[in-house]
Structure formats: C-alpha cells, structure tokens
C-alpha positions in Angstrom: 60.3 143.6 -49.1 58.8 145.0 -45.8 59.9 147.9 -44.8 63.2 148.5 -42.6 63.9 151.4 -40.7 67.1 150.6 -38.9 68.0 153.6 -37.0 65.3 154.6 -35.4 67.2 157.8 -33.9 69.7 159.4 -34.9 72.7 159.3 -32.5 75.3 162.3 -33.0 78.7 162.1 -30.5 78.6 164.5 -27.7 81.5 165.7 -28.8 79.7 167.1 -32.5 77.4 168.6 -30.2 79.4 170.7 -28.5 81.6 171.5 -31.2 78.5 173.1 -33.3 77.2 174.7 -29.9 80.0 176.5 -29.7 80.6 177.5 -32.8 76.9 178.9 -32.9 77.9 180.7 -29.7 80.9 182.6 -31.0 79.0 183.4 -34.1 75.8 184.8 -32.0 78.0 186.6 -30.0 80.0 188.2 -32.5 76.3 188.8 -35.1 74.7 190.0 -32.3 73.7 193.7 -32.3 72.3 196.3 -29.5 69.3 197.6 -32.1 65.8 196.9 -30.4 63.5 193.8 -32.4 60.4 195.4 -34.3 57.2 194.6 -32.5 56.4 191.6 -34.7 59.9 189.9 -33.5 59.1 190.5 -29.8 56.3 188.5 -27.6 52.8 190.6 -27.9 52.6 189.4 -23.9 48.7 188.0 -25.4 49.4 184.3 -26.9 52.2 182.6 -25.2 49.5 180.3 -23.0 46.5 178.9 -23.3 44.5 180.9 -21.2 40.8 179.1 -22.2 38.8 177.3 -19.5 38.5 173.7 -20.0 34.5 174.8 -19.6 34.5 177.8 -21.9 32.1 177.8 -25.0 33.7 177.4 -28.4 32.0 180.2 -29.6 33.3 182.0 -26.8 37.0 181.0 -27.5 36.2 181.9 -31.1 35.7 185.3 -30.2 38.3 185.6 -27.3 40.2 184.9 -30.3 39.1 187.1 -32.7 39.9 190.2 -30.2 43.7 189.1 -29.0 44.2 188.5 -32.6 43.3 192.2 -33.9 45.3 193.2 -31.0 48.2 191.6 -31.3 49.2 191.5 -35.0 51.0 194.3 -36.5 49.7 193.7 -40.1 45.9 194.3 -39.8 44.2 197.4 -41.3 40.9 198.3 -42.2 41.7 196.6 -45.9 42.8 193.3 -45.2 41.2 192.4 -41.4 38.7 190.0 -42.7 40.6 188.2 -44.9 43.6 187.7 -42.0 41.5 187.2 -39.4 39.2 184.3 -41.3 42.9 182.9 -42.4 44.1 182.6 -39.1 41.0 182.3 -37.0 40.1 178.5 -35.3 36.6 177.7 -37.0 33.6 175.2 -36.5 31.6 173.9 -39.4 28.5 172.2 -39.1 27.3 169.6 -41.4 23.7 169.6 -43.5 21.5 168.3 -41.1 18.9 167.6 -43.6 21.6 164.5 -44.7 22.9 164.2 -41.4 20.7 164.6 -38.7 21.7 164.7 -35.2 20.8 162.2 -33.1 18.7 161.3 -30.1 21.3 162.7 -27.6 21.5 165.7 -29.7 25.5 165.0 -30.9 26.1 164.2 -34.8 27.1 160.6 -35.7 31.2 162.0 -36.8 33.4 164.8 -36.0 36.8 165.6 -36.3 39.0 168.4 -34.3 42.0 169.5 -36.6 45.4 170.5 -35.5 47.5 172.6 -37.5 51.5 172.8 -37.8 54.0 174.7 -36.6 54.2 178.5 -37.7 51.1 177.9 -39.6 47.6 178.5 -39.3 44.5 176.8 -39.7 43.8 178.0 -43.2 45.9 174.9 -44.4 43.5 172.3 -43.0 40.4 175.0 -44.5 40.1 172.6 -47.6 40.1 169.2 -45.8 37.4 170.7 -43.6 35.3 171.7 -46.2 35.6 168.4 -47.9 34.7 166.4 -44.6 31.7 168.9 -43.5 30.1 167.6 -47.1 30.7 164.0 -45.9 28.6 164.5 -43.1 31.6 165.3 -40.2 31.1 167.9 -37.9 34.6 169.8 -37.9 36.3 172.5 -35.4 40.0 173.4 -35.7 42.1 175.0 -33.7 44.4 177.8 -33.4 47.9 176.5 -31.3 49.1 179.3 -28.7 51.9 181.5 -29.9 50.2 181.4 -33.7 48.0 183.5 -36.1 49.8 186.4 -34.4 53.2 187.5 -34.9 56.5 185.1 -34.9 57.7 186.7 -31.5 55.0 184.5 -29.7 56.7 181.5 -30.4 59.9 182.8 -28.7 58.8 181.9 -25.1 56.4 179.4 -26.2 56.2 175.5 -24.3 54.7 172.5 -25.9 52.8 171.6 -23.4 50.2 174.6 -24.2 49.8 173.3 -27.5 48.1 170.4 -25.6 46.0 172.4 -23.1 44.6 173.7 -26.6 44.3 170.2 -28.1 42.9 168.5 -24.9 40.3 171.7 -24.7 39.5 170.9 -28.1 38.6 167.2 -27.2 36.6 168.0 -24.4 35.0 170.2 -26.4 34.1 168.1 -29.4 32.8 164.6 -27.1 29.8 167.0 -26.2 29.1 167.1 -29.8 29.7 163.7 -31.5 29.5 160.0 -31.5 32.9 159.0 -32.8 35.6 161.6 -32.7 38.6 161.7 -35.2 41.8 163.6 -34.7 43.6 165.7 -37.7 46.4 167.3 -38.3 49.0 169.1 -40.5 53.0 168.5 -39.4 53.2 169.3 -35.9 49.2 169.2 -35.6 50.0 165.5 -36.5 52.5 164.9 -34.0 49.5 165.9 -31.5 47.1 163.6 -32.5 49.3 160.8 -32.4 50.4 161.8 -28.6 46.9 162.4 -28.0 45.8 159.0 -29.6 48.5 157.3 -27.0 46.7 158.2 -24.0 43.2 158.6 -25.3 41.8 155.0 -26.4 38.1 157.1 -27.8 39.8 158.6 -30.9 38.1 156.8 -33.7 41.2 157.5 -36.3 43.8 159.7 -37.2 44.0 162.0 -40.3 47.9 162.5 -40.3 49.5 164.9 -43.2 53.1 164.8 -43.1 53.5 163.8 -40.3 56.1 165.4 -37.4 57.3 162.6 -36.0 60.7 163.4 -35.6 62.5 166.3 -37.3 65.0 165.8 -39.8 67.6 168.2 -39.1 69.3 166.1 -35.7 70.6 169.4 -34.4 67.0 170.4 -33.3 68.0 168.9 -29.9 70.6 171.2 -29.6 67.8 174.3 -30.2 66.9 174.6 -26.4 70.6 175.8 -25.8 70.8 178.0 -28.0 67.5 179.5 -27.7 69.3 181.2 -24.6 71.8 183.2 -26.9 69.9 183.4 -30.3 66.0 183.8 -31.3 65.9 182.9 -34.6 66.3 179.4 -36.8 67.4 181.3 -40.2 67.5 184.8 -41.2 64.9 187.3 -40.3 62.6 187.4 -42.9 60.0 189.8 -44.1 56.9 187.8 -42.7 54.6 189.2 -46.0 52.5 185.4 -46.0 49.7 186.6 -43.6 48.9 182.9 -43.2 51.9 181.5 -41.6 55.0 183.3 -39.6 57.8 183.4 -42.3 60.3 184.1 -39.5 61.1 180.6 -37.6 61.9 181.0 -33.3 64.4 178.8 -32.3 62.7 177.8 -29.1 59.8 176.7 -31.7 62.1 174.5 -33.4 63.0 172.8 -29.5 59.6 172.7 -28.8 58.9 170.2 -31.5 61.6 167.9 -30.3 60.6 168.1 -27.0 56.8 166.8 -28.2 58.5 164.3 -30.2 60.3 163.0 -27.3 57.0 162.5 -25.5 55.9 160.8 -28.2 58.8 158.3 -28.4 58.8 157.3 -24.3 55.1 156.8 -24.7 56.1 154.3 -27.7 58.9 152.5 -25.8 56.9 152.0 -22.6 54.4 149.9 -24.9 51.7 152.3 -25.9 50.6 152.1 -29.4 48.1 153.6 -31.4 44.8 152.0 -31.6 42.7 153.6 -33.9 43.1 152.9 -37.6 45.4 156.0 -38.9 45.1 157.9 -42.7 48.6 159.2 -43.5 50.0 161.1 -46.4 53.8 162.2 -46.7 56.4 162.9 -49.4 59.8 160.7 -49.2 61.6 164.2 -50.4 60.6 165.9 -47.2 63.3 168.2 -46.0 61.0 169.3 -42.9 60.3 166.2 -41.3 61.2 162.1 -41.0 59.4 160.5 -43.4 61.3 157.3 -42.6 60.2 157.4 -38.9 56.4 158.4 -39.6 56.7 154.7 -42.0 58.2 153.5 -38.9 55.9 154.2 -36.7 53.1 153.3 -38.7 54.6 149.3 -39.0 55.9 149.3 -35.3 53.5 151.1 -33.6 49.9 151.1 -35.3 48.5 147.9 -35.4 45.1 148.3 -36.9 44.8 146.3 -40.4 42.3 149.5 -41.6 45.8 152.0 -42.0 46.3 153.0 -45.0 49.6 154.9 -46.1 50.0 157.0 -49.1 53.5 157.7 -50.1 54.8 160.2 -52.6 58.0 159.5 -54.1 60.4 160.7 -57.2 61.1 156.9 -57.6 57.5 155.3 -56.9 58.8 151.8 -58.5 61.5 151.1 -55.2 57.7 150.3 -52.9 57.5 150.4 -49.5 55.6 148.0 -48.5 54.4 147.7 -44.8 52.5 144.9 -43.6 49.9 146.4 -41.5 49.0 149.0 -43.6 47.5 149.7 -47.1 50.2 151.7 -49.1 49.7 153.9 -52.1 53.2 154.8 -53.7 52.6 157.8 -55.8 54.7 159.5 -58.3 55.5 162.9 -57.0 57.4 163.6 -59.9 55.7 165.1 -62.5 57.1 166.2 -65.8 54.2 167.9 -67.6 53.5 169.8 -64.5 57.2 170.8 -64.3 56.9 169.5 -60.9 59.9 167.9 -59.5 58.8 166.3 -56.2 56.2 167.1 -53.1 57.7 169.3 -50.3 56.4 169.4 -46.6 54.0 172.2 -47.3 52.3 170.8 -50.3 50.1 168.1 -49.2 46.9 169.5 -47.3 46.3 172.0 -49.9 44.7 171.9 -53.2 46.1 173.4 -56.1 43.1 176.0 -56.8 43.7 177.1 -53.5 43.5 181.1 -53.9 46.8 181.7 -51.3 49.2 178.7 -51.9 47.4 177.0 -55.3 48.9 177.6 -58.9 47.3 180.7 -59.7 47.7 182.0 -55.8 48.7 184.8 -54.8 51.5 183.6 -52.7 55.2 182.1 -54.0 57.7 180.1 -52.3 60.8 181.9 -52.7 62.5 182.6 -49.8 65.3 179.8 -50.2 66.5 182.4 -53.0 67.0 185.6 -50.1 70.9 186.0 -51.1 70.7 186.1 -55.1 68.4 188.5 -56.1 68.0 187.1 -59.6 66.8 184.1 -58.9 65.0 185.0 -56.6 62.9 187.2 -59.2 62.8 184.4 -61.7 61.6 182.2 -58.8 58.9 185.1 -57.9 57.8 186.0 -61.5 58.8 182.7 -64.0 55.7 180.6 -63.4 57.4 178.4 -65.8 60.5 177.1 -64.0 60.5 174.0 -61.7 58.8 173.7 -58.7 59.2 171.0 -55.9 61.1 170.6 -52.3 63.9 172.8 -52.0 66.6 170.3 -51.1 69.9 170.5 -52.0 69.7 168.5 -55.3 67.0 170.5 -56.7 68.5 173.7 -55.8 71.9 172.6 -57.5 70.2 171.3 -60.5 67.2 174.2 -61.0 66.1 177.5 -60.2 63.1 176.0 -57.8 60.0 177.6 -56.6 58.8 176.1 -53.4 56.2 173.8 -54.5 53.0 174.9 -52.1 50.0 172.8 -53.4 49.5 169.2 -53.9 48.9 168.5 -57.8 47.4 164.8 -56.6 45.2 166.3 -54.0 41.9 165.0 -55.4 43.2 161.4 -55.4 44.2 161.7 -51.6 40.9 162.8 -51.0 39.6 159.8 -52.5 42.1 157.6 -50.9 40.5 159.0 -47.9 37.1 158.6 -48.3 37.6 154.8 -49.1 39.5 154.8 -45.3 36.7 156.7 -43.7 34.2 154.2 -45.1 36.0 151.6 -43.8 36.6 152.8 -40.3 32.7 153.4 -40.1 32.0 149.7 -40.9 
C-alpha cells in the first residue's frame, strides 16, 4: 500500500487557540515572580547573531568561537574546559590524503557541512563525522547562534541566523570540494532541506530525524507567548554540558517559523533534487514523522532516496514509491528497549556521553517523583525508549539516548553514498 499522509497540517479552530492562549496568560501572570534569572537563563549579549563574514576563514570562526564560548558559559573551569569546549565547538576534519588525494584544483572529490538540532551541539553529529572522514569526505560542522553557550541565548534568537550560519558554511565548503552534501540532526535537518530548495549544487541530503514539522500544533502559538513567558517546561538544572536542558519558548517558534518556509517553498513547486538519506523513529514525540514520509513521496523525486524507518510494529510497512525503505524493529526485547526516541538516532551506543555505559541519563521526564526518578537515574536495568505517554504509563522509562541499530544505518548509508557517486 503506498503511503498516505492525509492531513498534511494540522488545522486547530481559532477559537482553541485562543482559549489555550489565555489560559497560558492567566497562568504566567499569576506563576510569574519579581526574583532576577541566573546568568545562564538570561542572553550573554555574545551569540544571539551570526556575526561571521561571509569571507572569514574557518579557522578563524573556529577560534572566534572558541573565545565567545569560554566567555559566555557559566559552567567552564580549569577542570572541564577542554572537554566542553571540544563538545560544543564547530570542527573541520580532513580526510587521509594518501587514500584521497585532492585534486587538480586543489578541492577534495566529497565534503559534507553538518547542521546540528535545536538546543544541541555538534557533539551529536561527532560520530557520523568521523565515520564519513574514513570514507574519504572532507567534513565541517557548525555551531547554530544562540547554542554551545547557555539556554538564555536562544531567548531572543531568529531563525533566520541559523541560515546566515548555514549559508556561511556553504560558501565556505564549495572552495573545498567537488560535490558538496548537506547533514543534519532535527532542526539541522530542517536546514538542509530549505537549503536544498533554493540551492540546486547540493549533491544529497543526510537527514536524521528530521524537523519537518513539530508535533506538538501549539508551537504556532509559541511566538505569543514568548512575550509573557521564556520557558517551554520547567527550568531545569542544565547539568548535560552538551545540550541546553532548559528549552526557550521563542526557540520552540523559531522552528515553526523555519518550517513554514519550508512548506511555501514546497507549495510554490520547489522540490528537492538531490537524492536524500533519511532515518527517523515512528514513536517520535519531538517531531512529524508522518510529514518527513510525506515529504519524502511528494516532494523528493530522485529514485536514489532511501528511507529507513524504525517502528514498534515493523510488519504494518510503509512503503513509498520513490524511495528505498528499510522498516526496522525499534523494539527490542533483549535490550529492554522499548522503541527509538528523537534523540537516539545520530549516536552510537559506545558513545562515552549519551551511549550505554555514558555518563549521561535521560531522566528529566521523572522531575516531580523523586523515586522514579532515582530508579530511572541509577536502575540500568529498567526500560528505556521514547517517553510518550504509553511508555510512561506502562514503565518506569529512561530516555533512550543512543541508537542500538546504529551500525546498520551506517551501512544503509554507505550503500546510498555509493550510489549517489555513480
């Protein structure tokens, strides 16, 4: 059966709208206190633009970089510097040129610029640039203003710097190679598509989990409120140096806003020509995955796409007809895995932050009960997966942060990369 997506947005009354606008209202008003934000919660004044020439050196940017960073965060100390600043920090990597010489015009044959997601850092496209530096790519990611410092930056932060810093990085990266590809993690997906609409050079797309539309619909509703409250959530403590734990609201509009972009670019005709790598989990709570398939059939005609899906119920298939599709089991019993959540799928599971032995656990869904929230921090036993409502009801769930099937996406990959080089 070929794949259906029949509401392609979501279409709440105005009336819902308003009703939940002003019912956040009264409740921000009434929550809202006189006592002054700590320094993390409040705009360093050093990372809410893009403030890099088009014509600046990466290695200048790099260390341009390096110095607002050590400036602005509120968490580096003589201890831990290098290991937060290499975390957070954009990065080039170069492949062996003994395998994979440059060329006569001095640029390497492949290269690919990754984009990271929203409140993240590079660090989670780290392993999928090591991986494609050994296959001969030569990689740079970048760092999207308002990261890699402290979650106040994303409070005044506008989309439309995210793709100064993505259009920088592609001007960048054409001096440098043949065939250019475009990465990226969530929201660092979303860019490459929007970039792939308007820029016919991109060789492919590497999209993991895509953000191509959000799945909670009263995002839209984010840029009023943004005016009367900061935060998406509770304030949290922020202790995972390599992502903001504390979510801006305004971030959360932001997103939609991109998406929208996105959308008019896809209804005035535009579609994306380059042959597109995707991997996303059906479970998702973050993002669409329905609208990333969608996309993908309506809007991505190349017959090189290949899609792999990962699904508690791998036997009810997608299929689409333009792309190759890979329906994976995400749920895994012996692994006392229960599905794949948003997070999980760029990094590998021996990863030393987010991987099974890592030093980092998912537990913050758990901030109001105290117990499970310790069994959650200190059980390495219990469940992990997507913390939807389901799995909440039925487990005690650690965030699942790693991807147990990450060496067979890799290889999934691979196969697409060869092809798109034929």
């Amino acid at each position: 059966m070929i794949f259906n997506y029949s509401a392609v947005k979501a279409h709440t009354s105005i009336n819902s709208y308003l009703c939940f606008f002003l019912l956040m209202l009264v409740a921000v008003i009434v929550l809202t206190g006189c006592a002054t934000p700590s320094p993390r919660l409040q705009p360093s004044g050093l990372n809410t633009t893009f403030a890099v020439t088009e014509d600046t050196p990466f290695a200048t940017y790099l260390q341009e970089t390096r110095e607002m960073m050590i400036k602005a965060r509120v968490d580096i100390h003589d201890d831990n510097r290098e290991v937060v600043l290499q975390a957070n920090m954009p990065f080039e990597l170069r492949p062996d040129e003994g395998n994979f010489p440059r060329g006569k015009d001095g640029k390497y044959g492949q290269g690919i610029l990754l984009i990271h997601g929203l409140s993240d850092s590079p660090y989670l496209l780290q392993p999928l640039a090591r991986h494609l530096q050994k296959q001969g790519f030569f990689v740079r990611a970048i760092l999207l203003p308002g990261h890699g410092t402290v979650p106040g930056d994303l409070l005044n932060i506008r989309y439309q710097e995210w793709i100064r810093a993505v259009q920088y990085g592609i001007r960048g990266m054409k001096g440098e190679v043949t065939d250019l590809f475009l990465g990226g993690f969530s929201t660092g997906a979303a860019l490459s598509v929007l970039e792939s609409l308007k820029n016919k050079e991109i060789k492919g797309l590497i999209l993991i989990s895509p953000a191509l539309a959000v799945k909670d619909s009263k995002v839209a509703l984010a840029g009023m409120l943004s005016g009367f409250k900061d935060w998406a959530g509770d304030i949290e403590d922020d202790e995972d140096y390599v992502k903001y734990e504390t979510f801006a609201l305004n971030a959360a509009y932001q997103i939609y806003l991109l998406t929208q972009e996105i959308d008019a670019l896809l209804d005035q005709g535009r579609c994306i020509e380059a042959p597109v790598f995707a991997a996303l989990s059906r479970e998702d709570i973050t993002i669409d995955p329905e609208r990333a398939m969608f996309v993908l059939e309506k809007y991505a005609p190349s017959p090189r796409n290949v899609l792999v899906v990962y699904a508690k119920n791998p036997q009810k298939t997608v299929e689409l007809s333009r792309s190759k599709i890979y329906n994976e089991n995400s749920f895994l019993a012996d692994k006392k895995v229960l599905d794949f959540s948003h997070v999980a799928l760029p990094m590998p599971c021996d990863d030393r932050h987010y991987g099974n032995q890592g030093g980092y656990k998912s537990c913050l869904h758990y901030r109001n009960d105290q117990e499970k929230r310790r069994v959650c921090l200190m059980d390495d036993s219990i469940w992990r997966g997507e913390i939807s409502g389901n799995n909440l009801q039925a487990f005690t769930v650690r965030r699942l942060t790693c991807n147990p099937k990450y060496d067979g996406m890799i290889e999934k990959l691979d196969q697409f990369l060869r092809t798109v080089a034929q």
